[in-house]
C-alpha positions in Angstrom: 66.5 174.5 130.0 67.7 171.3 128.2 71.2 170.7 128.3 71.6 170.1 124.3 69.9 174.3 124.0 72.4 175.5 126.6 75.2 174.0 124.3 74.0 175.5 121.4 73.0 178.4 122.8 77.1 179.1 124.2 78.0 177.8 120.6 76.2 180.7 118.8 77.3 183.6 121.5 80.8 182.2 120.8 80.5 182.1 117.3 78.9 185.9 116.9 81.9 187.2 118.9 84.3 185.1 117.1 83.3 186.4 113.6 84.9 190.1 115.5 87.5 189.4 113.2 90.4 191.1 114.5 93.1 190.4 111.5 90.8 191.9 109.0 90.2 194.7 111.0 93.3 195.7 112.0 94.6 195.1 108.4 91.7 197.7 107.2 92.4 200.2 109.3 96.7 200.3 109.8 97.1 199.4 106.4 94.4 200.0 104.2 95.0 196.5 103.3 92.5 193.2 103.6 95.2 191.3 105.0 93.8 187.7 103.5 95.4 189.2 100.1 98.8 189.3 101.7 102.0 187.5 103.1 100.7 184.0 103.7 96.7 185.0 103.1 95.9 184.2 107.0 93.9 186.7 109.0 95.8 185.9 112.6 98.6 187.3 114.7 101.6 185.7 112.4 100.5 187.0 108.9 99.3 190.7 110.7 103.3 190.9 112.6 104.9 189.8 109.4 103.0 192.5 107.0 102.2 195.3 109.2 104.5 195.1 112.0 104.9 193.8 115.3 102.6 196.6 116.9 99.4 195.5 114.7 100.2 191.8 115.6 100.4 192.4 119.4 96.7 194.0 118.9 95.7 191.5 117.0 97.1 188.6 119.7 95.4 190.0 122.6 92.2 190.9 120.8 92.2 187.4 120.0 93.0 186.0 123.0 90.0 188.2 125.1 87.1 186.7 122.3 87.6 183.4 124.0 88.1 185.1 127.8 84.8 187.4 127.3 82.5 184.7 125.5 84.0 182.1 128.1 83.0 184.7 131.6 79.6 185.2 129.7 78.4 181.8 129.1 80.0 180.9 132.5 77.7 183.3 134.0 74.8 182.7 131.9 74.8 179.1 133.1 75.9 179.7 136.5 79.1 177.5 135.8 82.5 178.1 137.3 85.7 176.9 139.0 88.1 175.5 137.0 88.4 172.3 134.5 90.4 170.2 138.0 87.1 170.6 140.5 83.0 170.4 139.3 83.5 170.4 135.8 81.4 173.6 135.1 83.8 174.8 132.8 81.4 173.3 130.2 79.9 175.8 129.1 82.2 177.7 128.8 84.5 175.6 126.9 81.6 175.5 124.4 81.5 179.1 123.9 85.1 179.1 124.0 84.5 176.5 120.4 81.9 178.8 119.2 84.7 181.6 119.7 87.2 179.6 117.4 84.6 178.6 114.8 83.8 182.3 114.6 87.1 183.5 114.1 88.4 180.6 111.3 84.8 180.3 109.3 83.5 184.6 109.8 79.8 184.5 107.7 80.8 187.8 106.4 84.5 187.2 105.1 83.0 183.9 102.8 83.9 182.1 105.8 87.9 183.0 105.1 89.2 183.6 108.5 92.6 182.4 110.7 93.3 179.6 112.4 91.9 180.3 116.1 95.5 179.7 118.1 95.1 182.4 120.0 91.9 182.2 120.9 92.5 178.9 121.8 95.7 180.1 123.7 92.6 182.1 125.8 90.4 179.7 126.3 93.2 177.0 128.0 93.9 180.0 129.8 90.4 180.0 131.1 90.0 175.8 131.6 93.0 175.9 134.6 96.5 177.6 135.1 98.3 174.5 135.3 96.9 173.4 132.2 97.9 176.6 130.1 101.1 176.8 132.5 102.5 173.4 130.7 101.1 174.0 127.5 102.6 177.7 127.1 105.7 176.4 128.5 105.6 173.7 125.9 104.8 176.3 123.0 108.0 178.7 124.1 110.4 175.8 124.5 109.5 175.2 120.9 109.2 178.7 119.1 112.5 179.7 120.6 114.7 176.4 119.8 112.9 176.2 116.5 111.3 179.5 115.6 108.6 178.1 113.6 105.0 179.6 114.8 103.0 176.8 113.3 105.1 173.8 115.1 104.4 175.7 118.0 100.7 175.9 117.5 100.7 172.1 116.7 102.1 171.1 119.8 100.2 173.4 122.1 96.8 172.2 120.8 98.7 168.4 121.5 99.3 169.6 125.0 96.8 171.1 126.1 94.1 168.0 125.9 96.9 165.7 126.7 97.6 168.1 130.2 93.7 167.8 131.1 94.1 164.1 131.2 97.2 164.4 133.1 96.5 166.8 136.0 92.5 164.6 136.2 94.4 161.6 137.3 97.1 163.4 139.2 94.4 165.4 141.4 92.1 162.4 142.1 89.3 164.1 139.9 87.4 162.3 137.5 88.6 163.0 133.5 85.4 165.4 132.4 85.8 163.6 128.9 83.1 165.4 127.1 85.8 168.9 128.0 88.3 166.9 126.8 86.7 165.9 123.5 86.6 169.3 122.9 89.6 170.2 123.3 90.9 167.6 121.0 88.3 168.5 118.1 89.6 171.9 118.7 93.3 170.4 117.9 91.8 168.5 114.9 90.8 171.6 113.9 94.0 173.5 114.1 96.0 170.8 112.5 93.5 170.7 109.6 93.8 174.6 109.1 97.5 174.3 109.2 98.2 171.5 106.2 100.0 173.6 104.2 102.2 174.4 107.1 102.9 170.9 107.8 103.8 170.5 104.2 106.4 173.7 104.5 107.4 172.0 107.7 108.1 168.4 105.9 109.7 170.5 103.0 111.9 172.2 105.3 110.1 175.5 103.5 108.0 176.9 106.2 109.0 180.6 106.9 110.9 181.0 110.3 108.9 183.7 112.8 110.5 187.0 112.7 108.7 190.7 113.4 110.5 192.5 110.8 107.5 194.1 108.4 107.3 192.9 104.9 107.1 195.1 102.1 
């Protein structure tokens, strides 16, 4: 099969179980609510913990999280791909579904393309690529929800990491930088720090909410 269909191919299976759109659903059924009409109108694990609880955005999280896992094992299989991101490189294909995954959950066909903003099925899909690379980017996110409690600096500087770490750990292991992974994994950045503008306006502003699981009315 050519290599361009098998991309596209692990682009659509990640984009069909990406448009599972967790937020929405979980909104509909705790709270009777389409949860794009409340708090800050995002259908991801932030907005879900701050208007239904932290219970709904724990659900939400890991629900997110297992898109990118369960699309990234399929295409890997489908392909025959494997190891990890540090080794052969056959992470390809799965990264791509992994993109497909995030597209799905940010742009959904059904919800007028009104989705989140695909952190935490990024968060799974790093996890997928290499521990060492989701190690330091995880570690990176904690140091800076905890000193600063702002979820969307932390989402901004994982997505930095993460491509940043691939680089990083290539060179240090002797392996050859697989730049096309790389690419996107930086697009996928580009895309998070497009989705969150209006957070880095807060952010300048000094307006952006701080996290907190207390359930808004």
């Amino acid at each position: 099969m050519d290599l361009t269909v098998q991309r596209i191919i692990c682009l659509a299976i990640g984009y069909i179980i990406g448009c599972v759109q967790t937020a929405f659903i979980v909104g509909k059924l705790m709270g009777k609510i389409d949860i794009r009409d409340f708090g800050s109108g995002n259908a991801g694990t932030t907005n879900v913990t701050r208007v239904l609880g932290a219970k709904a955005g724990v659900i939400v999280f890991v629900s997110d999280i297992l898109k990118a896992v369960i699309a990234y094992c399929i295409c890997t299989i489908l392909f025959k791909g494997g190891g990890t991101f540090l080794g052969d490189g056959s992470v390809l294909w799965g990264i791509y579904a992994g993109v497909g995954v995030i597209l799905g959950h940010d742009f959904p066909f059904y919800l007028k393309f009104k989705g989140g903003k695909g952190i935490a099925s990024t968060l799974g899909l790093i996890l997928c690529i290499d521990w060492r690379v989701a190690l330091t980017t995880y570690i990176f996110g904690l140091v800076v929800v905890v000193a600063k409690k702002y979820i969307s600096l932390c989402s901004l500087v994982m997505v930095v990491v993460a491509p940043v770490s691939m680089v990083i750990f290539s060179i240090n292991s002797g392996d050859k930088i697989n730049y096309e992974a790389v690419a996107l994994m930086s697009a996928i950045g580009l895309l998070a720090f497009y989705q969150h503008i209006p957070n880095i306006k807060r952010l300048i502003k000094g307006e952006e909410n701080k996290f907190s699981v207390k359930k808004n009315k």
